[in-house]
N, C-alpha and C positions, 0 to 999 in steps of 0.2 A: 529506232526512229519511227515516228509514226507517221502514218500515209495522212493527208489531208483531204478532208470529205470535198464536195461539191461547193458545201457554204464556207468556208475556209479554217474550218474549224478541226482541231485534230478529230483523226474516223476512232469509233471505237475498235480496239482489239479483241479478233476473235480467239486469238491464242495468248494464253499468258506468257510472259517474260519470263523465259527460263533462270531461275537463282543458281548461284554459283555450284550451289551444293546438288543441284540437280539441272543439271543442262538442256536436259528436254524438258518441253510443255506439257503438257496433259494430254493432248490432240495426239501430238505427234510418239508418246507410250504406247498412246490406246493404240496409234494407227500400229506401232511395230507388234505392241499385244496381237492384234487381229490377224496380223500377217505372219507370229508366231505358229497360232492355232491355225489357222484356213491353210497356210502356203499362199502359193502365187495368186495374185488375186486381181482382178479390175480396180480402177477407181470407183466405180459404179459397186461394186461386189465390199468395196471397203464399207461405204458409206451404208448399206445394207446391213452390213454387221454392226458399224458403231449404233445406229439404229435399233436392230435388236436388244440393244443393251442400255438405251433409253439415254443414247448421246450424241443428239440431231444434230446434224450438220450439214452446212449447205454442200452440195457437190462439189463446185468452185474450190471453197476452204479445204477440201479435205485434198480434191487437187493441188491446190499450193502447196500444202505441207507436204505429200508426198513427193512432191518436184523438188523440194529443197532438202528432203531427206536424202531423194538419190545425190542432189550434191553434194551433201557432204560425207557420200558413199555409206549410208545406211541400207538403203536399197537399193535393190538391180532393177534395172526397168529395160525388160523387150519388149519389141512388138512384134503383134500378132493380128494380121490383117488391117484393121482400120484403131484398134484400141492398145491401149500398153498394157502390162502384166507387171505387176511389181513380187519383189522377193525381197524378205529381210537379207540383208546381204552380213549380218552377225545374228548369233544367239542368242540368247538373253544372257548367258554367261561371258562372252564375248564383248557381251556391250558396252561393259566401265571399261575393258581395256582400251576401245576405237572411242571414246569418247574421250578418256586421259589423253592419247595421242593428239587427238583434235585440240585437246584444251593446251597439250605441249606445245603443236606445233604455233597456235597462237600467241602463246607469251614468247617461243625464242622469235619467232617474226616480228612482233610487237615490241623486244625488248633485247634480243642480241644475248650479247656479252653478258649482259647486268643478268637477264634470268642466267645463266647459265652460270654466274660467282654465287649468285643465292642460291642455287640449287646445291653448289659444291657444299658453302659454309655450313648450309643445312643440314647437310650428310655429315660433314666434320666434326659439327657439333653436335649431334644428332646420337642417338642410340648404337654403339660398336657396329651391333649384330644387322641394322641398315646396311651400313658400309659393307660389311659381309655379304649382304644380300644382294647389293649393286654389282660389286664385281662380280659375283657369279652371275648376273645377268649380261655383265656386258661381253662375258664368255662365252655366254651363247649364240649359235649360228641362224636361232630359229625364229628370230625376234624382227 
């Protein structure tokens, strides 16, 4: 959905629309990029590095994005006297798996039962050694 400027006209977007095949934006890479390499870091301290690397942003935006990574639990956000500290809250290795989850738990809320018979028929039909792999996953306690 896009926000509506002053004169009524849709605002342009400073972050692109994440495609299916990649969920996060550009923005919001670079921001977990930078918080990969630095650690904990200011909103102020973010925007200083994406800067460094020749990818201005207004403070505000870089704010947003950050606030809406911590929601969808990317980052940890404490605070520390008057300012917050963010932390990748995954690794980069880490990341496809909290992100399949996120995009799981989307489609069964969004769709129930129905994802949940595509996903079987998919396995059923799908390559043996899948089905092998499923079960041993659903065997596991650490998941």
């Amino acid at each position: 959905m896009r926000e509506q400027s002053q004169g009524g006209t849709p605002a342009q977007s400073h972050e692109p629309d994440a495609s299916p095949s990649s969920p996060l934006g550009s923005l919001q890479r670079a921001i977990l990029e930078e918080l990969w390499t630095a650690g904990e870091s200011s909103v102020r301290e973010v925007v200083a590095l994406l800067e460094a690397r020749a990818n201005t942003r207004a403070y505000t935006t870089v704010l947003t994005v950050m606030i809406r990574l911590h929601a969808r639990g990317l980052l940890i956000r404490r605070r520390e006297g008057r300012r917050d500290l963010y932390l990748a809250a995954v690794d980069p290795t880490g990341l496809s798996a909290a992100l399949s989850r996120e995009a799981v738990d989307r489609l069964i809320d969004a769709h129930g039962d129905e994802a949940l018979a595509a996903f079987a028929a998919r396995m059923r039909d799908g390559d043996p050694a899948d089905l092998v792999r499923l079960r041993e996953l659903l065997n596991r306690e650490d998941l």
